[in-house]
C-alpha positions in Angstrom: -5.9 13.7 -3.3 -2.9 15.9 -2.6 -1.8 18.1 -5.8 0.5 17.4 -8.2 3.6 19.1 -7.8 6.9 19.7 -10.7 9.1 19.0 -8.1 7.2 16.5 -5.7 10.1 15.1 -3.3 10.7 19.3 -1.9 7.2 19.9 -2.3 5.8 16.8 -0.4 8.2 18.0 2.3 6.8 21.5 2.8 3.1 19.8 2.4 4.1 17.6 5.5 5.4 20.1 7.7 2.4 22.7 7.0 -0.1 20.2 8.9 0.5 18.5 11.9 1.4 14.9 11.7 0.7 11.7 14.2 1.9 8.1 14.3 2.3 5.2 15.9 3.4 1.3 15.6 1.4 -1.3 15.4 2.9 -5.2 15.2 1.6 -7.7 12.7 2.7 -11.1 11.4 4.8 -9.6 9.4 6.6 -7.1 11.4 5.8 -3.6 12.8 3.8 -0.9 10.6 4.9 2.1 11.2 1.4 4.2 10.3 1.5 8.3 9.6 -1.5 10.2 9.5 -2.6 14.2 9.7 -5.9 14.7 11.4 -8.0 13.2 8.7 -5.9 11.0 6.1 -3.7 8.5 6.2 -0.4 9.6 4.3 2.0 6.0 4.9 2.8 3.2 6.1 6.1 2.1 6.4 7.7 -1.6 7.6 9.8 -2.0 10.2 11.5 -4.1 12.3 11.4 -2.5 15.3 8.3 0.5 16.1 8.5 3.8 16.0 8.0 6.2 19.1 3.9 6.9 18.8 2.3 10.9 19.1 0.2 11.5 22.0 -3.0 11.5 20.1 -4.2 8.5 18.4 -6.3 10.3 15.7 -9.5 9.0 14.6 -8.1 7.5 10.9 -5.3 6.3 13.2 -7.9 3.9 15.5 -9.6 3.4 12.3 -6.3 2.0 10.3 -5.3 0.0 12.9 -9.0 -1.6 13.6 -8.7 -2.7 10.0 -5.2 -3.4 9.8 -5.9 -6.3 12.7 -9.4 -7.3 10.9 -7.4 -7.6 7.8 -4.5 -10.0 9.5 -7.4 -11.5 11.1 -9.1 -12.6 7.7 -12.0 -11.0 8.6 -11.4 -8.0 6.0 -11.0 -8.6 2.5 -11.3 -4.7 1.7 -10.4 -1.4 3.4 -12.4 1.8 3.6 -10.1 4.7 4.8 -9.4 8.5 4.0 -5.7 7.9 2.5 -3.6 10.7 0.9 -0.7 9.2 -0.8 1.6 11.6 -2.0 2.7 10.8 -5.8 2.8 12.1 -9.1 -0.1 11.8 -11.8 1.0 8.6 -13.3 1.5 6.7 -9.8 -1.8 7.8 -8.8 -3.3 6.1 -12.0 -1.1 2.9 -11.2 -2.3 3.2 -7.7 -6.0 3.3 -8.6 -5.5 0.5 -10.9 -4.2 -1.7 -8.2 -6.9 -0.4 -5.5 -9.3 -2.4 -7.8 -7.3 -6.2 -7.6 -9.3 -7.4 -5.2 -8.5 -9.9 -1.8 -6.7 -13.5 -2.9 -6.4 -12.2 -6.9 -3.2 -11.0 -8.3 -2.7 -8.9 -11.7 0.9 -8.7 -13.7 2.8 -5.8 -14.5 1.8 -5.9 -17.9 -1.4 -5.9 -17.2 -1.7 -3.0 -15.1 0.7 -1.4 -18.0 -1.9 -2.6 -20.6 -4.5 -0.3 -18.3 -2.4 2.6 -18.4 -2.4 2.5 -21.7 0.9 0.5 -23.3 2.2 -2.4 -22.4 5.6 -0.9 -23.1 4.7 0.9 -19.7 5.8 -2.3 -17.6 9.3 -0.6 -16.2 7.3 2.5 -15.2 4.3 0.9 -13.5 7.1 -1.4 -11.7 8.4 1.9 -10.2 5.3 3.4 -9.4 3.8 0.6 -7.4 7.3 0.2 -5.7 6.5 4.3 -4.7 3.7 3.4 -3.1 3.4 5.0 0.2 0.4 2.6 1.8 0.9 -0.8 1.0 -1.5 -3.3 2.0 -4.4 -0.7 2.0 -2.7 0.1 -2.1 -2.5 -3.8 -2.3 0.9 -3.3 -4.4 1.3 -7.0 -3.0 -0.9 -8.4 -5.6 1.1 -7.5 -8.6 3.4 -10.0 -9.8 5.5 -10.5 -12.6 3.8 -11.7 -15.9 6.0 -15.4 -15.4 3.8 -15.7 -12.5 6.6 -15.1 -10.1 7.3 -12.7 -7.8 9.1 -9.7 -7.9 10.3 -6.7 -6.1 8.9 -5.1 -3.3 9.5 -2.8 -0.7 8.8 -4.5 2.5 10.6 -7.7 0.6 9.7 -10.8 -0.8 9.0 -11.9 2.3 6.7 -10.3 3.3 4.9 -10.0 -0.2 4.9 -13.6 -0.4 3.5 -13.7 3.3 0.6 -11.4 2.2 -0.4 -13.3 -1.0 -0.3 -16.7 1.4 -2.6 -15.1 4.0 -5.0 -14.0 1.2 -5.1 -17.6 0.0 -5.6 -18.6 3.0 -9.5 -17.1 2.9 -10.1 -17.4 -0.6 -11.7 -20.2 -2.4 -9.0 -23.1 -3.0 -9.3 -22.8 -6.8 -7.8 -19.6 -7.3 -3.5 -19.2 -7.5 -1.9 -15.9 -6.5 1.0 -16.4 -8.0 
């Protein structure tokens, strides 16, 4: 887990340019992933419309991601198992583990995850934390909806998110609703 910094955005920065970074594109259903990685973690994963130039190396986590990535638009993956690194204060990391544990074709509400993190009143903050999150789809930030049942922001768009939850429900049994 990378540390916790008082001033993460600057920090994050220097921690990024201290270790050598690699990336590359990969296209999905739902538009190109743009995937970063240093030698052993995965740090994002960004959408695009278009790829990004790739590094010469593919690292290992890199051919690992994107193996999974494709098993998971494939159906055949319901979970992931990679070294991540996401970058993000103490409170998104507790959001983040929260929603690591919603698992393939369930969703959970805002509230709920707000509930875990100790208050409900906590809805606005867990909202902005999930929206920080720097590996969606692996962080399944996807699966949190609003407590109405409808969906809500998120960063690669409604689209997309709604996309997602479809594919899931697509390989989960027919009695469960996403949203």
């Amino acid at each position: 887990m990378v540390e916790l910094f008082k001033n993460p955005v600057s920090l994050v920065s220097d921690f990024f340019m201290k270790e050598k970074l690699f990336y590359t594109s990969i296209e999905t259903p739902i538009g190109f992933l743009n995937l970063v990685s240093d030698s052993d973690y995965l740090l994002t994963i960004a959408f695009s419309d278009s790829p990004d130039s790739s590094s010469q190396i593919l690292t290992p986590i890199l051919k690992e991601t994107i193996h999974q990535l494709n098993e998971y638009f494939s159906g055949k993956r319901k979970t992931f198992d990679l070294k991540i690194n996401a970058a993000g204060t103490e409170f998104q990391h507790k959001v983040w583990g929260y929603v690591k544990n919603i698992v393939f074709g369930k969703t959970a509400s805002y509230l709920e995850i707000a509930k875990q993190t100790g208050s409900e009143k906590n809805t606005r903050a867990v909202g902005l934390a999930n929206g920080k999150n720097p590996i969606p789809i692996i962080i399944p930030c996807h699966r949190i909806i609003g407590s109405n049942g409808k969906l809500t922001g998120y960063a690669g768009g409604l689209e997309r998110k709604r996309w997602l939850l479809q594919h899931e429900l697509k390989f989960t049994k027919p009695t469960n609703k996403l949203f």
